[in-house]
Backbone as ProteinMPNN parsed JSONL, in Angstrom:
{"seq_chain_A": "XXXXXXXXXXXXXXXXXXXXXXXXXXXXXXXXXXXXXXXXXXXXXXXXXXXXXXXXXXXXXXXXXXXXXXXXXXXXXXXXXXXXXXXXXXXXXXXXXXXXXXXXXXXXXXXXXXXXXXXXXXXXXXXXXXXXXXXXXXXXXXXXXXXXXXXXXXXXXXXXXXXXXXXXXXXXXXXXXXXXXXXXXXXXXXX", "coords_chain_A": {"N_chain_A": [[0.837, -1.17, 0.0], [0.393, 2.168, -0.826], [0.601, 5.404, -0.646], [-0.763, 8.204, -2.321], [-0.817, 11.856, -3.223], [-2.489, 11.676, -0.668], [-4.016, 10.092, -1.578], [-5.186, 6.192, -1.209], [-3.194, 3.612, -2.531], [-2.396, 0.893, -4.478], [0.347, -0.981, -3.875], [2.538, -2.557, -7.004], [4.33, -4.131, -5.318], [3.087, -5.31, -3.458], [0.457, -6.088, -4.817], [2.446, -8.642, -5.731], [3.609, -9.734, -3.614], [0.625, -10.467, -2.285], [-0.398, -12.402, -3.874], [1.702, -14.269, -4.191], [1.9, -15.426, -1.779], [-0.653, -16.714, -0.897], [-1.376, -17.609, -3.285], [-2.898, -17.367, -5.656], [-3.797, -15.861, -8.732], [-1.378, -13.251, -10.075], [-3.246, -10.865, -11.179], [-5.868, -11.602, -10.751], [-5.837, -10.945, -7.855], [-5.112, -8.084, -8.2], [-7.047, -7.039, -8.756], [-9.031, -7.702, -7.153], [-8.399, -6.333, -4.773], [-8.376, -3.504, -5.684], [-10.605, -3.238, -6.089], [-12.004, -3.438, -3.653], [-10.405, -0.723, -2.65], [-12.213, 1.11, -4.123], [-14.848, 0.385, -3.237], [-14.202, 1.054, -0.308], [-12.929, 3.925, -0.613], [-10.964, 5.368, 1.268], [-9.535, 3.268, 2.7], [-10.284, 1.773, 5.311], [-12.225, -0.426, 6.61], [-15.353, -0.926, 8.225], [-16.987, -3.046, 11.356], [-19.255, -4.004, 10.357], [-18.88, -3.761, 7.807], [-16.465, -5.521, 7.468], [-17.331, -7.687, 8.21], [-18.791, -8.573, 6.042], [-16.861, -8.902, 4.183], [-14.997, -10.718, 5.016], [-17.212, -13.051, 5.282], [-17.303, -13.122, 2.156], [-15.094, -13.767, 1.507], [-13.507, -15.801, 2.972], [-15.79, -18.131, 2.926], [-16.763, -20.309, 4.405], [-16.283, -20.082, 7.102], [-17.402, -19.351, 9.997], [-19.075, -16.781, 11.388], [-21.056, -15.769, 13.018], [-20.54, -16.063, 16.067], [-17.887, -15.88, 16.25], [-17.254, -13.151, 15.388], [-16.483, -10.671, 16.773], [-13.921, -11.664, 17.89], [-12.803, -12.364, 15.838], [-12.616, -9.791, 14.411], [-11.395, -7.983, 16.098], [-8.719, -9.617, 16.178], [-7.853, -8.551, 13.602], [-8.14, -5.898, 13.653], [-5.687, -3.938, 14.734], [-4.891, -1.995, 15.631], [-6.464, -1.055, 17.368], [-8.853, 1.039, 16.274], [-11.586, 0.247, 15.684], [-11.153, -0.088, 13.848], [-10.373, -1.692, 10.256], [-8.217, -1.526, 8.606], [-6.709, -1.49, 5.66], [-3.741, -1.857, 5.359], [-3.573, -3.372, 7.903], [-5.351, -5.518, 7.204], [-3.686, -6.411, 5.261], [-1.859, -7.276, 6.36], [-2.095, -9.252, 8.529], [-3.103, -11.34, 6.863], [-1.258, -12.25, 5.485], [0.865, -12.656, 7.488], [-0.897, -14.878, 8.64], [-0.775, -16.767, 6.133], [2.004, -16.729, 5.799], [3.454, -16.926, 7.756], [5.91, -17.515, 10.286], [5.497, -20.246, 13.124], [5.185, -18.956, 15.584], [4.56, -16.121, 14.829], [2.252, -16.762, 13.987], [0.973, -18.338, 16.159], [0.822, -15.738, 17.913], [-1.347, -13.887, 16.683], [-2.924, -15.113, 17.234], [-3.49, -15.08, 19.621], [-3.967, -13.018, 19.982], [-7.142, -13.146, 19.261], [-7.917, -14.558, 21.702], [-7.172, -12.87, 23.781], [-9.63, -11.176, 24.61], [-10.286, -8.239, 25.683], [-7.872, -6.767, 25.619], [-5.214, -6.228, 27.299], [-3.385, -7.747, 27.122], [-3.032, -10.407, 28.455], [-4.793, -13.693, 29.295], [-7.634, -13.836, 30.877], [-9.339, -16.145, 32.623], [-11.772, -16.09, 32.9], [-12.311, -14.885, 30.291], [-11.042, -16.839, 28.534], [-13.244, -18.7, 29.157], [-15.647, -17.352, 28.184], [-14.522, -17.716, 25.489], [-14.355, -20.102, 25.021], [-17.111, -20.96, 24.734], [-18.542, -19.375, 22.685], [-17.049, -20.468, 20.732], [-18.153, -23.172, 20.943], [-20.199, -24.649, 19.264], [-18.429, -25.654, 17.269], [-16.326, -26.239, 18.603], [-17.752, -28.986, 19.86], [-18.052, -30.412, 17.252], [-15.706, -31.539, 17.126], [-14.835, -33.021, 18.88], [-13.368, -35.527, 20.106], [-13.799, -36.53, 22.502], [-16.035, -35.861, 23.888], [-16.015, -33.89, 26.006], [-16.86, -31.118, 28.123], [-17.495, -27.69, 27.736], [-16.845, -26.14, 30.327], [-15.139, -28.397, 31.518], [-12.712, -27.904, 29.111], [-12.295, -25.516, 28.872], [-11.065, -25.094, 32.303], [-9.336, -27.71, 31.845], [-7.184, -26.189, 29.85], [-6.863, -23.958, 30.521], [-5.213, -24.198, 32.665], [-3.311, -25.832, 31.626], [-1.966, -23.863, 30.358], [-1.734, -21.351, 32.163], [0.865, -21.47, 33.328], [2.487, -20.193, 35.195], [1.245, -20.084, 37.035], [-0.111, -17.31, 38.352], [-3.097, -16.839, 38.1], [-3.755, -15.571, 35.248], [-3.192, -16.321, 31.41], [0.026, -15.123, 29.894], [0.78, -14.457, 26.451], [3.349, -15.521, 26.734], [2.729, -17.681, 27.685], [0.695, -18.558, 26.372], [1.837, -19.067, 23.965], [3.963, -21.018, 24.901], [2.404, -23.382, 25.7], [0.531, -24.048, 23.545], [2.749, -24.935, 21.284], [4.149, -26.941, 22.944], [2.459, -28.831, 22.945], [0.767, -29.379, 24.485], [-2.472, -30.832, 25.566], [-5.373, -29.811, 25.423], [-4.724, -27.146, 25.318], [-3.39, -26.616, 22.809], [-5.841, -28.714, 21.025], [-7.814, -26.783, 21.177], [-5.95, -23.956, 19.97], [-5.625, -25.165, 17.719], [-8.398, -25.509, 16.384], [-9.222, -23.077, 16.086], [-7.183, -22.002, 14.312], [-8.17, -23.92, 11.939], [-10.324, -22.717, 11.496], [-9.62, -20.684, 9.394], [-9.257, -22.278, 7.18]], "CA_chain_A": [[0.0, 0.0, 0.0], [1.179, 3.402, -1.056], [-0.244, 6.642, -0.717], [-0.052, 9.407, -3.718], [-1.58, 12.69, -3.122], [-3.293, 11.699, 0.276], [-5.278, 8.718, -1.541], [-4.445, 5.181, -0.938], [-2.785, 3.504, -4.251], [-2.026, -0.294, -4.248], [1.682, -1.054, -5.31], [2.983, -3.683, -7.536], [4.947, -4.872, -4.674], [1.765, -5.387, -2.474], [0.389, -7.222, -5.032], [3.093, -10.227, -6.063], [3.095, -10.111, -2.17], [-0.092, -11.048, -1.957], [-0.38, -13.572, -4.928], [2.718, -15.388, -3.776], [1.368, -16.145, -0.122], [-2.031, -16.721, -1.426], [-1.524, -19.195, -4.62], [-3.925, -16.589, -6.267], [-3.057, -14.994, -9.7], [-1.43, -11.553, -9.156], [-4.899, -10.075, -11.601], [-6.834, -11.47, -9.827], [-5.347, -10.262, -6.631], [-4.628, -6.8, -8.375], [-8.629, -6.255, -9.125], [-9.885, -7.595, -5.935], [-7.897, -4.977, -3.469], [-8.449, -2.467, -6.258], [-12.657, -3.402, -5.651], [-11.751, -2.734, -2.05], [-10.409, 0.548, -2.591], [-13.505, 1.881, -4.582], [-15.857, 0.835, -2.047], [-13.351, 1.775, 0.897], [-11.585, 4.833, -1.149], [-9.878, 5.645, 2.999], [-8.656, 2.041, 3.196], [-10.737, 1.369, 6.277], [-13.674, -0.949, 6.868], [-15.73, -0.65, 9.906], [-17.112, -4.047, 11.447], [-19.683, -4.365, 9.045], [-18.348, -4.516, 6.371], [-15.614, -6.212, 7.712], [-18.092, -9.488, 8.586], [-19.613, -8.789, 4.368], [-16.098, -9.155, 3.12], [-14.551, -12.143, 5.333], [-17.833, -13.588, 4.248], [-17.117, -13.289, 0.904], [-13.435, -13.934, 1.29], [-13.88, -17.7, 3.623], [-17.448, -18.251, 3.235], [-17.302, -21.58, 5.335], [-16.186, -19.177, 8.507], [-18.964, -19.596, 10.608], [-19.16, -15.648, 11.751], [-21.989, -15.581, 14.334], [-20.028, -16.143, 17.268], [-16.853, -15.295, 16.814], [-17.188, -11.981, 14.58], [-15.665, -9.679, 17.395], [-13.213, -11.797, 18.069], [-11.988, -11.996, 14.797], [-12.071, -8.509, 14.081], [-9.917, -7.857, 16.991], [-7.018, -9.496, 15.676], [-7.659, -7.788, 12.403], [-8.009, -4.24, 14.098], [-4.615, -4.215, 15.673], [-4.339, -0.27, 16.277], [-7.825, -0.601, 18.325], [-9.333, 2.177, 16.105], [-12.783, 0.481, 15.295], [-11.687, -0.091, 11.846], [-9.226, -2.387, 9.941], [-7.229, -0.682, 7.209], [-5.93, -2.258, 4.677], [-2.687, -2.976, 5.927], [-4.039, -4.149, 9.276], [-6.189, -6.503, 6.881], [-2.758, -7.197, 4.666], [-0.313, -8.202, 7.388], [-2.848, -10.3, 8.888], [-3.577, -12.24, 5.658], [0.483, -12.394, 5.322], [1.004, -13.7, 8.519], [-1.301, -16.544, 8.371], [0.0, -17.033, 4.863], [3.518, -17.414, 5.632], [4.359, -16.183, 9.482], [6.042, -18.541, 12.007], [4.049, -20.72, 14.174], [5.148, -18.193, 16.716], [4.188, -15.381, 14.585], [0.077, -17.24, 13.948], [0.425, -17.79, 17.849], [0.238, -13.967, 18.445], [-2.306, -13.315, 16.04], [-4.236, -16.207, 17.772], [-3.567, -14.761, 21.557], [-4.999, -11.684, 20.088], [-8.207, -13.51, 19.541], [-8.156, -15.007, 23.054], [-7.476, -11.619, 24.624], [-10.802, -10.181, 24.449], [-10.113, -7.219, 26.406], [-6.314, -6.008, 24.919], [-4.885, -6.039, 27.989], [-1.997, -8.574, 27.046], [-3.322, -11.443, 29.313], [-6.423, -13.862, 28.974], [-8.243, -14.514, 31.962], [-10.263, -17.343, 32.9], [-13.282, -15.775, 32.223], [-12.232, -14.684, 28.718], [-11.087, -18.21, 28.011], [-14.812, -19.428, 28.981], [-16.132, -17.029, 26.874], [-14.248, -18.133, 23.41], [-15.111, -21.583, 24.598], [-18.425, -20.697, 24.754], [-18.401, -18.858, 21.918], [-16.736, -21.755, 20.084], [-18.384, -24.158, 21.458], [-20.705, -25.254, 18.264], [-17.539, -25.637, 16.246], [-15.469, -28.028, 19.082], [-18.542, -30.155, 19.818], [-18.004, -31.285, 16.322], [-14.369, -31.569, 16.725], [-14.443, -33.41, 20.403], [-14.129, -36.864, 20.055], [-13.759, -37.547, 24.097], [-17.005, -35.311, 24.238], [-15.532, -32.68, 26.827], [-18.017, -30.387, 28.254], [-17.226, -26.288, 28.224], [-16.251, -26.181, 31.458], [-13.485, -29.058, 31.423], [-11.924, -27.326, 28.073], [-11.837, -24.374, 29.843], [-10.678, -25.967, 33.207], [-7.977, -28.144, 31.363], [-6.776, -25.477, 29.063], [-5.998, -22.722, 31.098], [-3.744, -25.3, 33.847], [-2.014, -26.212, 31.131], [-0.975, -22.452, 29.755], [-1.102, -20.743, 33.262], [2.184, -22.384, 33.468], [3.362, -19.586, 36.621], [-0.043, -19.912, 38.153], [-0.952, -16.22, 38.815], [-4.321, -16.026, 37.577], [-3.75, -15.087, 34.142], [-2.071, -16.145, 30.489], [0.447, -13.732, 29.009], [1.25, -14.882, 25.263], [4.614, -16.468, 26.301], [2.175, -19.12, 27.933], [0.224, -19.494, 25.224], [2.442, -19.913, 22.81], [4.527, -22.061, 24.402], [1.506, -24.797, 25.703], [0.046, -24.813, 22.322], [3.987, -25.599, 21.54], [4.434, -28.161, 23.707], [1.186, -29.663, 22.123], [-0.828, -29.628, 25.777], [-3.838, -31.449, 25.136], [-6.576, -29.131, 25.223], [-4.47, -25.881, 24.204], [-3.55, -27.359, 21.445], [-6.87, -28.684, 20.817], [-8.058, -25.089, 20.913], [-5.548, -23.083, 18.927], [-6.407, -25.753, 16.163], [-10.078, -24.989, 16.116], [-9.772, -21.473, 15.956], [-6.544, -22.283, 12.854], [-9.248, -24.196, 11.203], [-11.246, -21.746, 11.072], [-9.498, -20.147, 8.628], [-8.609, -22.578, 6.458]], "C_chain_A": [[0.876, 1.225, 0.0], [0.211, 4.533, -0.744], [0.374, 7.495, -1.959], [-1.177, 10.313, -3.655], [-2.701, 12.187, -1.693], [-4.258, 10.498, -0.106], [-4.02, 7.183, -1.215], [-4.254, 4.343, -2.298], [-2.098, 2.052, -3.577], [-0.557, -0.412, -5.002], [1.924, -2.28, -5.964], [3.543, -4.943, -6.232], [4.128, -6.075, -3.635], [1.572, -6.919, -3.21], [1.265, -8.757, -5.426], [3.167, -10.658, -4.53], [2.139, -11.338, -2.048], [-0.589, -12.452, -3.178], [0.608, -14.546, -4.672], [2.501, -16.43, -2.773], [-0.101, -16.879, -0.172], [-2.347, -17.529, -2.217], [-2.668, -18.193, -5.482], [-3.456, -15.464, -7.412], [-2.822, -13.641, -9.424], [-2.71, -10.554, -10.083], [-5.639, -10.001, -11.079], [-6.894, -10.791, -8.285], [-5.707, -8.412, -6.662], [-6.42, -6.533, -8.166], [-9.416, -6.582, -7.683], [-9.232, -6.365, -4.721], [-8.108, -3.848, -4.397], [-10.67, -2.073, -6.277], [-12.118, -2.588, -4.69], [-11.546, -1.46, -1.637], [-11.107, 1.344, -3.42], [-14.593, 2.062, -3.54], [-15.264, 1.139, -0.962], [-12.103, 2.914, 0.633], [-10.628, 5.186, 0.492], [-9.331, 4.498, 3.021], [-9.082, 1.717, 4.212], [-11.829, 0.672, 6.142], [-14.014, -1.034, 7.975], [-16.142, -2.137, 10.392], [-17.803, -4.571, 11.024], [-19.999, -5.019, 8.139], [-17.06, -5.534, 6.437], [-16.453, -7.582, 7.686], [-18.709, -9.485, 7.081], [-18.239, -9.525, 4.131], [-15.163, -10.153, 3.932], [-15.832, -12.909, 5.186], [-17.941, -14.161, 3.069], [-15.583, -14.48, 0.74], [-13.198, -15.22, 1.895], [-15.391, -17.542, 3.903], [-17.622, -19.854, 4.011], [-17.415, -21.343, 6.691], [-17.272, -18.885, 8.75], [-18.729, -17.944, 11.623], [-19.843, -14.979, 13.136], [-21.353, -15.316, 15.815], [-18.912, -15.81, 17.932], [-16.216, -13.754, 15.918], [-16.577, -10.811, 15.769], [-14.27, -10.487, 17.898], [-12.268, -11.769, 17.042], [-11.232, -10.615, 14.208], [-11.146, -7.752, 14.928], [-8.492, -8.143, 16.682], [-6.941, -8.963, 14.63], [-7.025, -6.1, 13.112], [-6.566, -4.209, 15.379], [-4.264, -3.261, 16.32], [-6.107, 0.044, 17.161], [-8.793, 0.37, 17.519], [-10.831, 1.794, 16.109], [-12.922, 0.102, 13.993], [-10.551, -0.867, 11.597], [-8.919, -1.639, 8.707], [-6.871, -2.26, 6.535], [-4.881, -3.114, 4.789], [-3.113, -3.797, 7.332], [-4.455, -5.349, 8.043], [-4.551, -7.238, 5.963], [-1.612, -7.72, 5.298], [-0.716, -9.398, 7.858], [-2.786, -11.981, 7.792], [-1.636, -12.857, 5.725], [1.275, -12.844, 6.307], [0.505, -15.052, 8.676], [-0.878, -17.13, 7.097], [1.013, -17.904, 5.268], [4.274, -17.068, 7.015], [4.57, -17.868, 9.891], [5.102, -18.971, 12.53], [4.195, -19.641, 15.261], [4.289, -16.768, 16.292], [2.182, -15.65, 14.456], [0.176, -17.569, 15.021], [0.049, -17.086, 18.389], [-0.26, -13.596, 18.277], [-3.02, -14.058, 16.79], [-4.593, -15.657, 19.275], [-4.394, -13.713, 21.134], [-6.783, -11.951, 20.072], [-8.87, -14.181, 20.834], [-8.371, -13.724, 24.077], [-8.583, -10.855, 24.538], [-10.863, -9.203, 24.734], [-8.815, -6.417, 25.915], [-5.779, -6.245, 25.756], [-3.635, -6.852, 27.976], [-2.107, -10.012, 27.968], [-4.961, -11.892, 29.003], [-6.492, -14.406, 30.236], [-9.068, -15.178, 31.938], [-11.613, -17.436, 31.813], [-12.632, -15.348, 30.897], [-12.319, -16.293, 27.814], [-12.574, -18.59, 28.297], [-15.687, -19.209, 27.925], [-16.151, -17.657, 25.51], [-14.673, -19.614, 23.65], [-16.214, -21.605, 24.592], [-19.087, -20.257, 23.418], [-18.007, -19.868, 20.436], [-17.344, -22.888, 20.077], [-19.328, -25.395, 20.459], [-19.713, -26.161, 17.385], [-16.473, -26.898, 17.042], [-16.131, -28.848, 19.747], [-18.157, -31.255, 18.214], [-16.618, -32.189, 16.4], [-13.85, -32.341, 18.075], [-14.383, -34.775, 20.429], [-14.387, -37.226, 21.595], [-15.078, -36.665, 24.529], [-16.683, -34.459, 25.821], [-16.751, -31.612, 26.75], [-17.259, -28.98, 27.651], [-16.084, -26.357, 29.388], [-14.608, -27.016, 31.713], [-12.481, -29.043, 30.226], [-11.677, -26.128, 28.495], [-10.664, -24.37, 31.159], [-9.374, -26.188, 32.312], [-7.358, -27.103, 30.779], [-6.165, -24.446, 30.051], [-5.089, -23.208, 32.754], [-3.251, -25.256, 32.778], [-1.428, -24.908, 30.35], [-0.95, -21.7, 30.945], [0.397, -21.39, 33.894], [2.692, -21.699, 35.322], [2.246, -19.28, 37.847], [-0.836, -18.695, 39.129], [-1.941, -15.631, 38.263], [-4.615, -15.82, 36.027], [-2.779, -16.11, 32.77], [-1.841, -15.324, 30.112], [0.908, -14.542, 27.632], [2.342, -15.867, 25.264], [3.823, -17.642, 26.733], [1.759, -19.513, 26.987], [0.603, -20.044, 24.323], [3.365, -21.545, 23.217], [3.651, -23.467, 25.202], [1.129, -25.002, 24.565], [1.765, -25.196, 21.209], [4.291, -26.937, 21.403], [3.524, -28.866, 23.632], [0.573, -29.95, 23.601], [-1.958, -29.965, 25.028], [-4.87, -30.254, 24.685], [-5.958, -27.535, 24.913], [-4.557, -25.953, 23.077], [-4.523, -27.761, 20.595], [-7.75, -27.292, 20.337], [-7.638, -24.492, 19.898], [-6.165, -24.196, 17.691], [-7.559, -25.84, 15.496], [-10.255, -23.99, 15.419], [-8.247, -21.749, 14.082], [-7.406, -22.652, 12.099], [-9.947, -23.337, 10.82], [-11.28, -20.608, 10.132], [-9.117, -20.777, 7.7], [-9.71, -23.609, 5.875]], "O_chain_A": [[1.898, 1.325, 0.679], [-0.996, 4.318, -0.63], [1.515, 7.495, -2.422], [-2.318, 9.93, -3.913], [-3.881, 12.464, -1.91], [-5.067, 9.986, 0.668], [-2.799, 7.097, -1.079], [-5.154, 4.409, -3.136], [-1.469, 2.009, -2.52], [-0.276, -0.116, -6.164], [1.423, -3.235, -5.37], [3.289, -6.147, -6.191], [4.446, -7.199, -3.247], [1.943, -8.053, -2.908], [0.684, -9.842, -5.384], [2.83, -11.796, -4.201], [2.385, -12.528, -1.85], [-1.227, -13.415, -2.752], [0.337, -15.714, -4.951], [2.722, -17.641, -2.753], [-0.437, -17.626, 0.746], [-3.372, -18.204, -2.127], [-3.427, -18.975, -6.055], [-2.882, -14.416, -7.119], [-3.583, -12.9, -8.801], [-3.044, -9.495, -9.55], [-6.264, -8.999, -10.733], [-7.866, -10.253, -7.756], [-6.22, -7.689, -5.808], [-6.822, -5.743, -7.312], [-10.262, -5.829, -7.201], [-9.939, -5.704, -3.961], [-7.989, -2.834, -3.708], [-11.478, -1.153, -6.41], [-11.823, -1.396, -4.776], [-12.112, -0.942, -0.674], [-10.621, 2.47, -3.529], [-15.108, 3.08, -3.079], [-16.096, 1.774, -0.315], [-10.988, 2.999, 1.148], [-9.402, 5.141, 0.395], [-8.22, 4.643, 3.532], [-8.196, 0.985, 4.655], [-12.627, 1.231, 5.39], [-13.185, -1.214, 8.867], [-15.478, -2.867, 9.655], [-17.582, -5.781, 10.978], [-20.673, -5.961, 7.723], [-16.754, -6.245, 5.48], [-16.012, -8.515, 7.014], [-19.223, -10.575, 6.828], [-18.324, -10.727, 3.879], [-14.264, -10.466, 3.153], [-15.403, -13.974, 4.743], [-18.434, -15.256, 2.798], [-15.293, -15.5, 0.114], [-12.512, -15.914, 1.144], [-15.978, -16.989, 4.833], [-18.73, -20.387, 4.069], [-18.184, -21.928, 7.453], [-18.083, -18.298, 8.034], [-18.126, -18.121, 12.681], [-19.444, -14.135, 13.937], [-21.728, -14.404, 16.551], [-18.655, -15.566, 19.111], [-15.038, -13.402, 15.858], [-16.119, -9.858, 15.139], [-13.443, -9.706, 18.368], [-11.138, -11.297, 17.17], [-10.1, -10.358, 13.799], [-10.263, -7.008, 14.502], [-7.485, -7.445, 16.792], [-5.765, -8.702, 14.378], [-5.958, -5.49, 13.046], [-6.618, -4.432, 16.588], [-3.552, -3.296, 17.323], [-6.656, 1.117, 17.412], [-9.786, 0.589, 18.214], [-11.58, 2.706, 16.459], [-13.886, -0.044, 13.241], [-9.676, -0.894, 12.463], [-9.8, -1.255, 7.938], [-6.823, -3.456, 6.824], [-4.775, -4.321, 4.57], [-2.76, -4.964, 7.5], [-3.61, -6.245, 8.039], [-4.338, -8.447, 6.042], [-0.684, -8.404, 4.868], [-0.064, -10.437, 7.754], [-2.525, -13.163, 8.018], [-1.209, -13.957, 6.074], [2.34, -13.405, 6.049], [1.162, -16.085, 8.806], [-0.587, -18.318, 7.231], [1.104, -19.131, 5.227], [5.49, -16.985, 7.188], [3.875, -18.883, 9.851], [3.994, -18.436, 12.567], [3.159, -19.444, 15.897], [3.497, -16.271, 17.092], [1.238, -14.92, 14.758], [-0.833, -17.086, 15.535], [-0.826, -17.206, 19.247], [-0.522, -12.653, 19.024], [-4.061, -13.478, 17.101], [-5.65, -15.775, 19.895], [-5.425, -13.435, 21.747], [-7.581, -11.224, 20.663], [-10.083, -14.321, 20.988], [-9.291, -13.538, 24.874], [-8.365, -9.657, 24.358], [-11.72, -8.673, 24.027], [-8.977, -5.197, 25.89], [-5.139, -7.15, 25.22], [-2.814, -6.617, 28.862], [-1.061, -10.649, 28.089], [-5.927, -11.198, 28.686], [-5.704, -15.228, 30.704], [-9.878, -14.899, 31.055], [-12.117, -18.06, 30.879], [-12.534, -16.497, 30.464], [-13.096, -16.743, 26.972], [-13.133, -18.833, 27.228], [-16.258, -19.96, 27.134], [-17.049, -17.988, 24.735], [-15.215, -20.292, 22.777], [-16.542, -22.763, 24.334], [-20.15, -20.785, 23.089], [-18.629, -19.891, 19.374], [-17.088, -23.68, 19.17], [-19.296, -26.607, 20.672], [-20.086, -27.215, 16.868], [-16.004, -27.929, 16.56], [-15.45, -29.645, 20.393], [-18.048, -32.481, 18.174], [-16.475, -33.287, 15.864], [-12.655, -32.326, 18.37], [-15.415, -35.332, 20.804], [-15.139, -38.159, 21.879], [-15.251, -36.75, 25.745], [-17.486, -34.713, 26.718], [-17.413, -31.305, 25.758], [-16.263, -29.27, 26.988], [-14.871, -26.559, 29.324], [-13.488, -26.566, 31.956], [-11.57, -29.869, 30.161], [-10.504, -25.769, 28.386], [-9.59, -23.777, 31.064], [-8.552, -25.313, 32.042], [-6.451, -26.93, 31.593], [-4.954, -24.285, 30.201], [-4.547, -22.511, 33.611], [-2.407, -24.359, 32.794], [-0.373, -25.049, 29.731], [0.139, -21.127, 30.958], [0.61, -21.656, 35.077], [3.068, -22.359, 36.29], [2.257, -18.672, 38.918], [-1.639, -18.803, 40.056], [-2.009, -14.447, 37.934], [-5.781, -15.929, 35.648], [-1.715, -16.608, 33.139], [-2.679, -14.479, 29.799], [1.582, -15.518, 27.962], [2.518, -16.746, 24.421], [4.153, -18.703, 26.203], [2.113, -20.586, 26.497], [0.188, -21.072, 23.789], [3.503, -22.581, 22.567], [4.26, -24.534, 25.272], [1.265, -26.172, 24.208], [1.504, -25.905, 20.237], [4.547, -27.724, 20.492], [3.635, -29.839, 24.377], [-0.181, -30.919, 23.684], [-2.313, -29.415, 23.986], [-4.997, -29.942, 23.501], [-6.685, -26.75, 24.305], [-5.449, -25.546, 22.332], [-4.412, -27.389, 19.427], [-8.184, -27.02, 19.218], [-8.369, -24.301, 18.926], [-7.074, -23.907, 16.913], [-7.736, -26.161, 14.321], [-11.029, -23.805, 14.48], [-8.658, -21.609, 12.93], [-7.703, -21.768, 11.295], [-10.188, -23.229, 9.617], [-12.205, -19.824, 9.919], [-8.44, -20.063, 6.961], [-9.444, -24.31, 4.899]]}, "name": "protein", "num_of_chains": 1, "seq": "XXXXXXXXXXXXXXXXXXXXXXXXXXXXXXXXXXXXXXXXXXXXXXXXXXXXXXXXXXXXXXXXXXXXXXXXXXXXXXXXXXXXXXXXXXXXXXXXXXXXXXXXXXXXXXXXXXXXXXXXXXXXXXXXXXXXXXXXXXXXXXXXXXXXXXXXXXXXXXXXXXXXXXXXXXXXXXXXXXXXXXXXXXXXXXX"}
């Protein structure tokens, strides 16, 4: 993304970028972010349109439930709105980032609050929240509660109350049962 004269102008570079990480011809690439910036000439979408055009963009993403959580890790500067690049780093991380790097994007969907830590209750929430999506996916039929329960013992690793990211990343890592279990739900879910 470039700017020229105060508008926002897609560059070449952007797109083989995004066609490389993507498997998606760079035309086709070029005309769909060039849609994007007709109907979003600012480069922002609000939440919205944000839930029309990941719609469009994984239409198997089941939206209902976890549409603020998603847009959270999109909206990374808090504003309310995802820009463009917010929406193209994202895409470019799950693309081609580190497992450590799609760990951080993933904590951001756990953190419901920003605050850099998920607490209990947050974790209940997304399992709650999730909870349509790892019934299907449960074979030992695990309630809520004991995916919740198990999950956050095995990433409170220093036992004060809270995860901070280095837990999470490194139980879903160290393949802990039910972290692990988890982050791979919510991975799925984009793929």
């Amino acid at each position: 993304m470039g700017n020229k004269n105060g508008k926002i102008v897609l560059t070449e570079e952007i797109v083989e970028e995004l066609s490389r990480s993507s498997g998606i011809e760079k035309k086709l690439v070029k005309q769909q972010c060039e849609t994007f910036l007709v109907q979003h000439p600012s480069g922002n979408i609000n939440k919205s349109d944000f839930k029309k055009f990941v719609k469009m963009a994984l239409p198997d993403l089941n939206m209902k439930k976890m549409e603020a959580n998603i847009f959270r890790m999109y909206d990374t500067n808090q504003d309310g709105n995802v820009s463009m690049e917010e929406f193209l780093i994202v895409f470019h991380v799950f693309s081609s980032g580190s497992a450590e790097e799609n760990l951080q994007r993933i904590f951001r969907i756990f953190d419901v609050d920003n605050n850099g830590v998920i607490s209990k209750n947050e974790l209940k929430k997304l399992v709650k929240d999730m909870s349509s999506i790892l019934k299907e996916n449960n074979p030992e039929n695990c309630g809520d509660d004991v995916i919740t329960d198990s999950t956050f013992l095995e990433m409170d690793k220093d036992k004060d109350g809270s995860i901070n990211s280095k837990e999470f990343c490194a139980a879903v890592l160290a393949q802990d049962k039910f972290s692990k279990f988890l982050a791979v739900q919510v991975i799925d879910m984009f793929t």
